[in-house]
N, C-alpha and C positions, 0 to 999 in steps of 0.2 A: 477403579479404572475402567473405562469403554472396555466392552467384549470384541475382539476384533477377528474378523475372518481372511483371509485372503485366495484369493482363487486367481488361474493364469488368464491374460489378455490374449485374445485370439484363439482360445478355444473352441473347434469346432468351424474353424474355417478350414478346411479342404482345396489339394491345390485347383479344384474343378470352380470351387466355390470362388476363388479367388482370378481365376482366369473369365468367371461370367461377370464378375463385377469392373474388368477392364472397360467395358461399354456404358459404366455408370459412374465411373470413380474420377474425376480431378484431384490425385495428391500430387501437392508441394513440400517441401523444404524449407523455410528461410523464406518462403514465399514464391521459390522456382520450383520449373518443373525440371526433371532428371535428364540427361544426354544421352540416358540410353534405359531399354528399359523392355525386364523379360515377358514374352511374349506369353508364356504361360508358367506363373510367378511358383515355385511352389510352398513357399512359406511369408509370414507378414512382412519381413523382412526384404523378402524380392521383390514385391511390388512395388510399382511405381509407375511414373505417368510424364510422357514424355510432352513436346508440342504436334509433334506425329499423331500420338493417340489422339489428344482433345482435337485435331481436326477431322480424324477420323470417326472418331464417337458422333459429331454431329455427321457431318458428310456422309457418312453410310450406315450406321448402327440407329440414329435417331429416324434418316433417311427410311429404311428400310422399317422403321415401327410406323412412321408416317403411312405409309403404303402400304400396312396391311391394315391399317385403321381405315384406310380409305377402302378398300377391297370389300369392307362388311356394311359399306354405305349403301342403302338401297337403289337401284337402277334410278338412274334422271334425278337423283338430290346432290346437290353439293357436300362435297366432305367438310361436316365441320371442323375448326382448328383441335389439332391434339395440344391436350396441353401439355406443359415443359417444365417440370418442378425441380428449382434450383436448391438445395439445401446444401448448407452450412452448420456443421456442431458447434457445439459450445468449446472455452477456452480451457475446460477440465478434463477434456477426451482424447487420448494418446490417439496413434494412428492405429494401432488393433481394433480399439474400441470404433473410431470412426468409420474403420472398415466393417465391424460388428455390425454398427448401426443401418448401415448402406445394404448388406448382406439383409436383413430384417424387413427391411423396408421395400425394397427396389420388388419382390416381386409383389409384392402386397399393391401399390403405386402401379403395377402392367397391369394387374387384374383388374384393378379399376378406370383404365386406358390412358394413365398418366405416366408420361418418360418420364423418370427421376434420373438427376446428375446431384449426384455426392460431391461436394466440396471438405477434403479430407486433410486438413493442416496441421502439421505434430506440433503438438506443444509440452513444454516438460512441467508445466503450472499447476498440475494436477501433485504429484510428485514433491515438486517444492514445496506448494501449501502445505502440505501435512508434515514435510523437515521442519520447516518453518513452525506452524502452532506445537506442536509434540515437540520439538528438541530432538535432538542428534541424538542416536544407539548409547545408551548409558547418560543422558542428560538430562537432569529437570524439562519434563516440557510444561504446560501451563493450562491443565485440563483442570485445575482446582481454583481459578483465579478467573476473574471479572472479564465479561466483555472488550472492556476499556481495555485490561492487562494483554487480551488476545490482541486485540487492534492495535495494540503498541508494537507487539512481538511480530504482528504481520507487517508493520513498516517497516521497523530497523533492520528484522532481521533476513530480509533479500524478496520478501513478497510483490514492491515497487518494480523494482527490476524487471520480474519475470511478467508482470503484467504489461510495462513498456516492449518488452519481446514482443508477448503476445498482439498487443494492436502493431507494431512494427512490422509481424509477419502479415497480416492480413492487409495493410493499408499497400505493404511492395508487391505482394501477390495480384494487387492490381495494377501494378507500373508500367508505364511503355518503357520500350528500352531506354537505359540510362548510359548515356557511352559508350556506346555501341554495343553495349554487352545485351544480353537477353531480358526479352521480358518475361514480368511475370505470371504465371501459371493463371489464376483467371484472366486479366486482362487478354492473352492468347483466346479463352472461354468466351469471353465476351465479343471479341472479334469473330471468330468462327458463327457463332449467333447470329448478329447482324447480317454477315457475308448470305449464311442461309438462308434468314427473313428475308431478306433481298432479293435473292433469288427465287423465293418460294412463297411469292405474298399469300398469307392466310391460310397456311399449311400449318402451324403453330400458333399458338398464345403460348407469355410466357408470365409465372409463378414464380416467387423468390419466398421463400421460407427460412429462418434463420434461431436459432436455442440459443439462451444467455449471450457468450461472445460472437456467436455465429450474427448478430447484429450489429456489432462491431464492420465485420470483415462485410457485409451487405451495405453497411454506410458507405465502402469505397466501389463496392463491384458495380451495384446500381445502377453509378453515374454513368459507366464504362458502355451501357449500353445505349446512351443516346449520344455517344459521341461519332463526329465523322460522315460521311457522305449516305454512310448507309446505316445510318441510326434506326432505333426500332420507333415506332410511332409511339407505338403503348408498350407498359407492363400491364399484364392482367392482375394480379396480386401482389400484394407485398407482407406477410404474414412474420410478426417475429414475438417469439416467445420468452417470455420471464427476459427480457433484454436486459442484456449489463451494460449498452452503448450509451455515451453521456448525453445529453437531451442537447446541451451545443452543438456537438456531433452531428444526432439525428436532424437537430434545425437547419445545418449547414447543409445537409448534404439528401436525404430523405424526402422530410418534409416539404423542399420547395418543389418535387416532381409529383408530390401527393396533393398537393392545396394547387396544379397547373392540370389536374389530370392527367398527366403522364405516368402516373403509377393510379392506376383504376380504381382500388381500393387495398385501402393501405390499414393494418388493425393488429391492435397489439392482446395478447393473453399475458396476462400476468396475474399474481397473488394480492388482496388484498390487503391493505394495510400490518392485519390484523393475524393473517397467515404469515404473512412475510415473517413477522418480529417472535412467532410459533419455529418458525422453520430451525433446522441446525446444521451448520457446518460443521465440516470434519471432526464430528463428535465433538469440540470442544467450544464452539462460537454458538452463542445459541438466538442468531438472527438467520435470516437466510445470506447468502454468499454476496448477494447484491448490497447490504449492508458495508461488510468491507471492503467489496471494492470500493467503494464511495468512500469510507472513514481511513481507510487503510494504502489503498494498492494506488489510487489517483493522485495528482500532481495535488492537489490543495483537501486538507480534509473535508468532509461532506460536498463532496461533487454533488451535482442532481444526477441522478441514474434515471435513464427511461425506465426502469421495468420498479421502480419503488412508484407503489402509489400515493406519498405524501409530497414528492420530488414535481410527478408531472401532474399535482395539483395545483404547483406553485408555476405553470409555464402555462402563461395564457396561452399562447401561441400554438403550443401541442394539444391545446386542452377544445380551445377553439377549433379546432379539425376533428377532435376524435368524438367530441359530445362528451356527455357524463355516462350514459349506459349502453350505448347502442351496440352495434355493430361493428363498431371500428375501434369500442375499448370494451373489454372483458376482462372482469376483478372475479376472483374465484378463490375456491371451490364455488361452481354455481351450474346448473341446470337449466338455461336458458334459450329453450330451442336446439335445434339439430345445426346448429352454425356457428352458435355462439356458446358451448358449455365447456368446462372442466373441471374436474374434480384434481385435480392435483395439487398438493398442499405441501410441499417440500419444492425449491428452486430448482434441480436435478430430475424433478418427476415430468415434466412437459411434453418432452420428445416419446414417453414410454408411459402415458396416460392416455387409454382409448375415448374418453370422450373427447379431448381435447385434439388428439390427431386425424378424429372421426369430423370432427367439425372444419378442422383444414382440410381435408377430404374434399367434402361438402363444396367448401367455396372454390377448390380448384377444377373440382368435375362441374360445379353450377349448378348443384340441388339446392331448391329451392326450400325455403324455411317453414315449409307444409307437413300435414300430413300424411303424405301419400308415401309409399316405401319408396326410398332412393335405390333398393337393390346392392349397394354398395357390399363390399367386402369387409370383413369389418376388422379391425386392426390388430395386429398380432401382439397385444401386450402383453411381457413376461416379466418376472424378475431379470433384474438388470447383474450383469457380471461386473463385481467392483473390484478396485485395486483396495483393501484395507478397509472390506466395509466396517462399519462405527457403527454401535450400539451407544449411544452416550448414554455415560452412568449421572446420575445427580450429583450439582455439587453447590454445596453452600457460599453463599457470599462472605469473604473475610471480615466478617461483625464480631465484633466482642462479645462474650455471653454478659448477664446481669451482673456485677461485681466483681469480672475479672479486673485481673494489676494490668495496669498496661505493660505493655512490655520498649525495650531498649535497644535497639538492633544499630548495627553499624557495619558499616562495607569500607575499609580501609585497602588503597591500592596506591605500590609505590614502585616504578620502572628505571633502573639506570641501567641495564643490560640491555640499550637500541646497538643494531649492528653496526651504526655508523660513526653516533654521533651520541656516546653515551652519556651517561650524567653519573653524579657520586651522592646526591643525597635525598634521594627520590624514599628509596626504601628505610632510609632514615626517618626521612618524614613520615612514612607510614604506620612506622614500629611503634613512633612516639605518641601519633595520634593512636592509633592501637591503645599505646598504654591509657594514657590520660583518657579516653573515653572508659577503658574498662573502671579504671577506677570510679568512674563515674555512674557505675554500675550496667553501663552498654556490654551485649551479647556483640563479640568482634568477630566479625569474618574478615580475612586477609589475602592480599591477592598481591605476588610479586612476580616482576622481572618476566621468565620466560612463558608463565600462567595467565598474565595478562592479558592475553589476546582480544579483538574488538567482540569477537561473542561472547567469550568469558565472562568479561566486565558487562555487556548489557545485559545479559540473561540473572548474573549477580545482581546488576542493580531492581530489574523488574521484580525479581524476587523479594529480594527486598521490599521494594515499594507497593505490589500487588498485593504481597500475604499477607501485610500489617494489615490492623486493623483498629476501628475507634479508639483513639489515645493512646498507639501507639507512639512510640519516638524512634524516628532514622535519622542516623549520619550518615553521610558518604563522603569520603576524602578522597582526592587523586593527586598525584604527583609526578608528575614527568612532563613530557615535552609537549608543547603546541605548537601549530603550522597554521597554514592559510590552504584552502583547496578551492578549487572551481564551483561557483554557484548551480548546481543543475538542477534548479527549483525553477527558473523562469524559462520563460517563452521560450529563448533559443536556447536550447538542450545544448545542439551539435555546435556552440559554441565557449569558448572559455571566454565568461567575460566577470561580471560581478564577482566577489570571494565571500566566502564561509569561511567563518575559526574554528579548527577540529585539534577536540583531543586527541592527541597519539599513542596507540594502544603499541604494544610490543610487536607486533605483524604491521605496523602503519607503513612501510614500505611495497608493501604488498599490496596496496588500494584498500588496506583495512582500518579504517580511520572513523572517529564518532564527530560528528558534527550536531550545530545544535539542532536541529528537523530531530535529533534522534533522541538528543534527550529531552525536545519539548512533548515528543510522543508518551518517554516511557512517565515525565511530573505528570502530563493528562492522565494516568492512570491510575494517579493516587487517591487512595479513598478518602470518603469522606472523615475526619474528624482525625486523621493521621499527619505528625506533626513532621516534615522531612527539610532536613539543615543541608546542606550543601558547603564542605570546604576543597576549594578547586585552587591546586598550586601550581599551574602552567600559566603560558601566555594564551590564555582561553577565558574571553569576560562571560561566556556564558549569556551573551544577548545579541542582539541584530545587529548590533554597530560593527562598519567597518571603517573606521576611522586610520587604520594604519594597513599599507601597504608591507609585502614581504620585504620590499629593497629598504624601507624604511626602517621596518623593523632590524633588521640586517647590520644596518649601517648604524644604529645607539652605541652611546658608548659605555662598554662594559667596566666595570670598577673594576680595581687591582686586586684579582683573588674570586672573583664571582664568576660565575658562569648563566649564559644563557637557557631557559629551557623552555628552547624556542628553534625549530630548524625549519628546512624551506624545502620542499618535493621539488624536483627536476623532473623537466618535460615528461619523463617514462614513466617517473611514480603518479604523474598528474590521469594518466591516461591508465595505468592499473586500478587507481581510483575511479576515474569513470565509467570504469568497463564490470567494476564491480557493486557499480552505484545505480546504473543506469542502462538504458539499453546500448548493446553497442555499433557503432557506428565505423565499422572499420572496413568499408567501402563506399563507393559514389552512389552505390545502388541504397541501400540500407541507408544512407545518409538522405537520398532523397525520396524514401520511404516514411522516416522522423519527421521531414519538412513536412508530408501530407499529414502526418500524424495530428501537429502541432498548428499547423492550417485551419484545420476545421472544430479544434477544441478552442473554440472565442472566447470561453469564461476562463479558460486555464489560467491559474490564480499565474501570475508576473513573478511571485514569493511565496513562501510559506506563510500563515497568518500569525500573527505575533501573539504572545504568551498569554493564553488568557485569563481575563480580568479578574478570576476569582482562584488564579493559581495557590495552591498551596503551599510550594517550596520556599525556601528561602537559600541562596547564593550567596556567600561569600565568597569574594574572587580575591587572585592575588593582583591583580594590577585592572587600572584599564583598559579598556579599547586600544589606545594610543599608545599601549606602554609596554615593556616586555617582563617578565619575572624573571630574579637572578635568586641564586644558589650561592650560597658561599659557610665558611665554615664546618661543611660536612649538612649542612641543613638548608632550605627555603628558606627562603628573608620572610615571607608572608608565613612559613609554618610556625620560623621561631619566635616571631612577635603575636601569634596567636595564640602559640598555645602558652607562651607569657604573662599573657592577660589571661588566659580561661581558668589558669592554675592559683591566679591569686584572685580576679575578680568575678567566679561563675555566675552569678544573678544578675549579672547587667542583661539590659536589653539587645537584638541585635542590632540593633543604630549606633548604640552606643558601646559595644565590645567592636564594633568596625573602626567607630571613630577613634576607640584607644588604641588600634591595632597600627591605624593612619598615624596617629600621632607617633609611635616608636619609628616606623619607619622611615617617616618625609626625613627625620634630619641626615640619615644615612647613604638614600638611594632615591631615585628618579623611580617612584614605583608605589602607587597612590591604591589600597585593595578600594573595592567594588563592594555595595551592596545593594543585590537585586529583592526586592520583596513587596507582594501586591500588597496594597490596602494596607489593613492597620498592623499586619504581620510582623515589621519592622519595631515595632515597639513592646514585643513578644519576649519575654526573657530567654536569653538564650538556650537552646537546648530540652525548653520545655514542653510537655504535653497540650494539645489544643485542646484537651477538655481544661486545663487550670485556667484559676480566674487569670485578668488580665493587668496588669499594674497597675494601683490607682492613680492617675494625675495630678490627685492633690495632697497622696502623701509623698509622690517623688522624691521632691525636694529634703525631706526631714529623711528619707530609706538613705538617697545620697549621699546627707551629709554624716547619718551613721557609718556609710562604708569608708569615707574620708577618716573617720575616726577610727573606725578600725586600720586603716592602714598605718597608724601608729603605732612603734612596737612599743613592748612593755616597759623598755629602759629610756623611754620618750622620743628615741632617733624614728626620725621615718622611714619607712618602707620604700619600696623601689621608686624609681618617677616613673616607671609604667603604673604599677599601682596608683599613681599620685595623680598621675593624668587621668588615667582610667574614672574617677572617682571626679573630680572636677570635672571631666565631661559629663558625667553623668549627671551632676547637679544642673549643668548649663541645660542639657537636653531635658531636664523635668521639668526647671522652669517655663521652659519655651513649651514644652507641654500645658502646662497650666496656664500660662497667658492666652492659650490657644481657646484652650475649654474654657476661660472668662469670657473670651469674644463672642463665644458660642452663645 
């Protein structure tokens, strides 16, 4: 396991320390600034920054740096402009830290005649991601397990969210007021700016600098400044490092002040290729953090991320501004001049790498790319104070060695203890699939009733599916209720409009519900040559289709003695689901924060991208799209004609243990199973290893009509008409196989 140290936030800030950095600090909240706020703070906790301060920081504190800059101008020269460096941290920096940072910097920035204004936004992302990859105090977390396995466990399990916060906070922190209510905390910054410019032509230029998300929150503040009567003419820089902002983003909003001249020079530092995919996150991701944002935290997997250099090789548009080497793009570690270098080789390392902050230095003071001594100060690089710093230890890929057995694994989960709307044969079906796979020599893990929870069961299933390895074989059964919940994959977030079908975990009242984004994350993470069966007994097909409405579904009619398991969220539950799903939106302000969010992300996928093409799972569902699953005699209608059939006929293919499962049930019920499976996976015996060969097609027909035969018992009477069907379908479906491969 990682070596892990931890040290406290805000160590070594002093209340003196924290009352000189009033003159340099912009913190928000939520993206406001505070209603009141102490005039000399004495812990991290006190500070804060009201719209009083940021008028006052420029109006007199900036004022009065102006003036002693101009005081040292020689008699009869004009005072050149002071410049005005805006910075913004990243999306991983608490407000200790951002104060930390501001504290490090700001006097470093006067000695070199540069105002620095701290832009200091809390975020708890930092925090989350490592609940998130590591698992909760006493949980499995997933430092022994694949990339893929991490990026699954960063989307299900609340990584999305907290990253929707995070651009939420930054994009309202620029908002004019919304309803009469307040605006936010830069926007105020921005205003104040202008006012001064305005009145102070050429007393200032102005520098925007911004670290990973700190690009983000400069795609919205930027624009703020050329807006209005007293717009700035120019930015003099625009500086952003290792950027996590989506390249849509920056096109929409950045780059058309950059390619108009209005942002003077505009240049990104970032990692190349080659370091990025070196880099590690939180000890157990071993790309750098911009990785998953992209695969993970974003509305569609593989966003394009400005700060990945394989992303904005693919955007003519950004690439055409920046050139391939110059000046306005920097791939590093590299040593290229006094302007253009850095050595920093971790995503985390930019803001507290002295070549790198020596060269933004450089372009804000205007030293020239010579070499003549610039005189500069040179940058106070330390080690960095972390929350949980991470030593990652090695860890192997889950490969089989040379000759091992594969192994049998199973995750059985069955729920009739819902608070509301319970069911009676959930855990029936469990226990049964439990047995019948054990005898079939499956390793069962078991999950009932009040253990079921929606982490429970995903972290179970990853487990599952990450740890196996080459020829492996997974089950996974579920049993209980399915609903319909609000799409918040498309464009408009802050609206309920399209549905998603979500399994219902035992907390599903609670906004804690599996949809399928979740479990198309955690099949993407199955390894290669691992063979994973899917039996799902709700009203959940486990695909994109939304062929049925809740009121539809609602209004079926249920046979005499069967029960639905199937129920429907009320308005509150819809909305504990969003709030747990998503960013929340539970005012005008915040809601018209999401609107700019979603504005300027143009590629934001409409949906999530469908199952892909080389998927490994296989789905057996209990119904369709269109149809609901009932419950009756103590068991699933879909468990008891599956496990029917797997008990007398296990060698069938999965096409065909589906079609004999369909056959028992059409004459009974309005309730047709599903089988999802890519490629040729469908004609896969059931249950079996992906390294075994694969059925021949041309002995089908004769294997069929053996099992025909065996379904004969010994005193001549035949055996069930499931077995009977079972067995005639399976002849139909070999022949239609072999006619197939003659055409060929």
């Amino acid at each position: 396991m990682p070596a892990t140290t931890t040290t406290t936030r805000g160590a070594g800030l002093s209340a003196a320390d924290l009352a000189a950095l009033r003159k340099h600090v912009v913190h928000t909240a939520d993206g406001k600034l505070a209603a009141s706020a102490a005039a000399k703070p004495r812990t991290v906790d006190d500070f804060a920054t009201t719209a009083d301060d940021v008028r006052r920081m420029i109006d007199e504190d900036l004022a009065a740096f102006v003036d002693q800059r101009a005081k040292k101008t020689p008699a009869g020269e004009t005072p050149a402009p002071v410049p005005v460096l805006i910075w913004a941290h990243g999306g991983l920096t608490d407000k200790s830290a951002g104060l930390l940072t501001a504290q490090r910097q700001v006097g470093w920035w006067k000695k070199n005649g540069v105002y620095p204004i701290h832009l200091v936004w809390e975020s708890g992302f930092k925090t989350t991601l490592q609940d998130v990859l590591r698992g909760k105090a006493g949980e499995r977390g997933f430092t022994d397990v694949t990339d893929l396995a991490v990026e699954a466990a960063a989307r299900v399990l609340g990584g999305r969210k907290f990253w929707d916060d995070m651009k939420l906070d930054s994009a309202g922190s620029c908002l004019p007021s919304v309803e009469g209510g307040d605006p936010g905390g830069a926007f105020v910054l921005a205003a104040a700016l202008r006012e001064y410019m305005a009145a102070n032509p050429g007393a200032v230029e102005l520098h925007v600098a911004g670290h990973s998300a700190g690009s983000i929150y400069h795609s919205h503040f930027v624009p703020r400044l050329f807006e209005g009567d007293d717009r700035v003419e120019s930015v003099k820089s625009v500086t952003l490092l290792a950027p996590a902002v989506r390249v849509d983003t920056f096109e929409a909003t950045l780059l058309p002040l950059a390619e108009t001249g209005k942002i003077q020079d505009l240049a990104i530092f970032t990692m190349d290729e080659t370091h990025e995919k070196r880099d590690n996150t939180a000890g157990v991701y071993r790309k750098s953090l911009l990785y998953l944002v992209s695969r993970a935290f974003e509305a569609e997997r593989d966003a394009q991320i400005l700060g990945l250099e394989e992303h904005l090789r693919r955007s003519g548009r950004t690439m055409a501004y920046l050139g391939d080497r110059g000046e306005r793009l920097v791939l590093g570690p590299i040593a290229r001049g006094r302007r253009s270098s850095t050595q920093a080789t971790s995503h985390g390392a930019f803001d507290n790498d002295e070549e790198t902050m020596m060269s933004l230095a450089r372009r804000v003071v205007g030293v020239p790319d010579s070499n003549e001594p610039d005189r500069l100060t040179v940058f106070p690089a330390r080690s960095r104070d972390v929350v949980a710093d991470v030593t990652p230890a090695p860890r192997a890929e889950p490969t089989a060695a040379r000759g091992a057995t594969p192994r049998k694994r199973a995750l059985c989960i069955g729920i009739d203890e819902y608070p509301r709307d319970p069911l009676g044969g959930c855990v029936a079906d469990a226990q049964a699939w439990s047995d019948a796979l054990g005898k079939a020599g499956f390793q069962v893990e078991s999950i009932h009733n009040q253990e079921a929870t929606r982490d429970r069961i995903l972290r179970a299933m990853l487990d599952k599916v990450s740890s196996s390895r080459d020829g492996d074989v997974v089950a996974i059964q579920f049993s209980g209720h399915g609903t319909f919940v609000p799409d918040l994959d498309g464009d408009e977030t802050d609206e309920f409009g399209r549905r998603d079908e979500a399994l219902c975990p035992v907390d599903f009242r609670d906004g804690q519900l599996i949809v399928d984004d979740d479990l198309g994350a955690i099949w993407d993470a199955i390894p290669e040559g691992v063979s994973v069966t899917l039996f799902f007994d709700s009203c959940h097909s486990g695909t994109v289709n939304r062929e049925i409405t809740p009121e539809e579904a609602e209004a079926r009619t249920t046979p005499p003695g069967a029960k639905k398991r199937m129920t429907v969220l009320d308005a509150d539950e819809e909305a504990r689901f969003r709030a747990e799903r998503a960013a929340a939106l539970g005012d005008p302000f915040r809601a018209a924060a999401w609107r700019q969010v979603v504005a300027v992300e143009t590629d934001r996928a409409a949906a999530p991208p469908s199952a892909r093409a080389d998927g490994r799972e296989v789905l057996i569902s209990a119904c369709q799209p269109d149809q609901v699953a009932l419950e009756t005699n103590g068991h699933g209608v879909f468990t008891s004609a599956a496990l029917s059939v797997l008990a007398k006929s296990p060698a069938l293919t999965y096409r065909d243990f589906t079609a004999a499962v369909v056959d028992i049930i059409d004459d009974a019920y309005e309730q047709r199973p599903l089988l999802s499976a890519a490629g040729a996976l469908g004609t896969r015996v059931l249950l079996s290893s992906a390294g075994d060969a694969a059925p021949d097609a041309s002995a089908a027909p004769a294997a069929a009509a053996a099992a025909l035969a065996a379904a004969v018992s010994g005193d001549g009477q035949r055996a069930s008409a499931e077995v009977r069907t079972a067995a005639i379908v399976a002849i139909l479906r070999a022949t239609a196989d072999l006619l197939e491969a003659g055409a060929d």
